[in-house]
N, C-alpha and C positions, 0 to 999 in steps of 0.2 A: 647575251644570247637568248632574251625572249623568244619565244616562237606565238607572235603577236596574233596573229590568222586563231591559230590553237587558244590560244587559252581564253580569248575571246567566245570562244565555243564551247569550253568547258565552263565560263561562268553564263551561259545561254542555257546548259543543261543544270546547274545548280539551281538556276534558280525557276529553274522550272519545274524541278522534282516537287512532287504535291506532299503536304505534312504526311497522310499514311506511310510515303513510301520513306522517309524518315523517321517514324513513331512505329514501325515494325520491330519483326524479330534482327535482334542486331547483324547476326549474318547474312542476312535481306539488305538492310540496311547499306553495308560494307561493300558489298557488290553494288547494289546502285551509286556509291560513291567513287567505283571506281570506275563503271561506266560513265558516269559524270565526267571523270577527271580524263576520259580516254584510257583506261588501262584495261586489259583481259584482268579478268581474273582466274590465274593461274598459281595455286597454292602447292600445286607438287612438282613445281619447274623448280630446279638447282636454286640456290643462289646464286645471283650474277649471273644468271642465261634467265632471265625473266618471271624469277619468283616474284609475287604479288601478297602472300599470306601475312607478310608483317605489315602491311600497309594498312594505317588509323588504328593496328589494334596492340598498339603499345604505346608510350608516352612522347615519343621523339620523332618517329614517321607519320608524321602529321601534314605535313605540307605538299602540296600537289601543284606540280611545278610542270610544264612546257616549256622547252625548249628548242631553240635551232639544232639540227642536225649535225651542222660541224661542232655544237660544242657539247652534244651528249656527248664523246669521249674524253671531254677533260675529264683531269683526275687531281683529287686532295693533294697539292705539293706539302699541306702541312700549312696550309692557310687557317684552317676550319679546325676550330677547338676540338678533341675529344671522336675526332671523324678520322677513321686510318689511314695512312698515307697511301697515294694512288688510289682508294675506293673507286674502282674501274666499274661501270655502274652500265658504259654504254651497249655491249651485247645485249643484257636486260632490258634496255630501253626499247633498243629495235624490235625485241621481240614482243614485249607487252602490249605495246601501244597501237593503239587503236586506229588504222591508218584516214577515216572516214573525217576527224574534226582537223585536218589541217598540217601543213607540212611540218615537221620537227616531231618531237616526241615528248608523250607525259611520264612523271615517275614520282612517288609518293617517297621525297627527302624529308632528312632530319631537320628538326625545327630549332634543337639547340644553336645559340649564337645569336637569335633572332630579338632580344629583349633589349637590345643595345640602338643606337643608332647612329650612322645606315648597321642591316641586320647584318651578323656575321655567321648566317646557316650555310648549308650545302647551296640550296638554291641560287641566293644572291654573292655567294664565294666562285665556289667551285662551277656555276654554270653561267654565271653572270647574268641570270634570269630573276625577273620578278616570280612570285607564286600566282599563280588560278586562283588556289585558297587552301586557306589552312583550319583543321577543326579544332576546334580548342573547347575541352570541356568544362564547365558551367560550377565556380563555387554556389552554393559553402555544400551540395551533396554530391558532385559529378554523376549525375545522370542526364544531363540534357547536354547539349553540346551547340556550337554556333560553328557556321562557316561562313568567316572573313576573307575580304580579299589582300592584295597587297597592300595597300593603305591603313587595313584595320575596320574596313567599312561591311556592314552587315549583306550575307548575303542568303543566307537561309540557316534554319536551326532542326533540332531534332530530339526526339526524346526516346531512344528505343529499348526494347524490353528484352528479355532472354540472357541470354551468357554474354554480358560487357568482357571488355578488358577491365582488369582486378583494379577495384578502386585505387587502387596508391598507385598505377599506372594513370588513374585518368587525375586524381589529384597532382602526381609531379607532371603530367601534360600543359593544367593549368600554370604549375610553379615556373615552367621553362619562358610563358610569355607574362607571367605579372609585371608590371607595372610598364607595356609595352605598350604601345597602339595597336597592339594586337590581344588585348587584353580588356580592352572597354568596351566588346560587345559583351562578352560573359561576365564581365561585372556587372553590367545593367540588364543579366539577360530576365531576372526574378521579375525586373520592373517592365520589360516586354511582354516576359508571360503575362502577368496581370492584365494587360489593355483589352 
């Protein structure tokens, strides 16, 4: 259930965001990523009716995923490690999502599952969709972060200042994708800064 048109557009808009607007205040930051990914940002909608406030700003809501419209309403049968069963996600989805980059809808899933391969996340489980992209932040201090696509392949990075999420959120961020292909951009990301 890719939503191929979409996430095509969402990685049009990633990698067009210019480093300031990545190396901001991180709630600057956060917002531009979620217009990137096509989502409102909406921090005082319900859960499940189109909350957007946990999205990149905890260890596991990392992935920014597009999908077909008929299958935002799947739901976790108990596929997806550690993901509650039914996690009914698609009200949220209709409502978030940004109708402008393309038919289906975007939503910022858990990244748990993804270290394996093929990955066993929400995304590629529960909606049968590849990701746009997923952030993943930056050993050995977690302050800088990269965003990969599905493959693992670089698609822009960030380094921003203000209120982060609490380091042992961005460090188990990192832990969730070690030793994945989604993992060896922020392994090499100290030797990119450098160039």
């Amino acid at each position: 259930g890719t939503a191929v048109e979409r996430m095509q557009a969402v990685r049009a808009r990633v990698l067009g965001l210019a480093r300031g607007e990545l190396c901001g205040e991180w709630a600057d930051v956060r917002r531009r990523l979620l217009w990137a990914g096509g989502l409102r940002d909406l921090p005082d909608a319900r859960p499940g009716q189109g909350y957007t406030g946990h999205a990149f700003n905890d260890d596991n809501h990392c992935d920014l995923t597009t999908m077909l419209g008929d299958v935002a309403h799947n739901e976790n049968q108990g596929e997806v490690s550690m993901i509650a069963i039914g996690n009914q996600l698609g009200p949220g989805i209709e409502v978030a999502s940004l109708p402008e980059l393309g038919p289906g809808g975007s939503w910022s899933t858990c990244t748990n599952g993804c270290h394996v391969d093929p990955p066993q996340d929400v995304a590629h489980v529960q909606f049968r969709s590849r990701i746009a992209f997923k952030l993943v932040w930056c050993p050995p201090d977690y302050t800088s972060f990269v965003l990969v696509d599905d493959a693992g392949e670089y698609l822009n990075h960030g380094t921003p200042i203000g209120v982060l999420p609490a380091e042992r959120l961005r460090a188990s961020n990192y832990a969730l994708v070690r030793g994945s292909k989604y993992a060896r951009e922020a392994d090499s990301f100290l030797e990119r800064a450098a160039r």
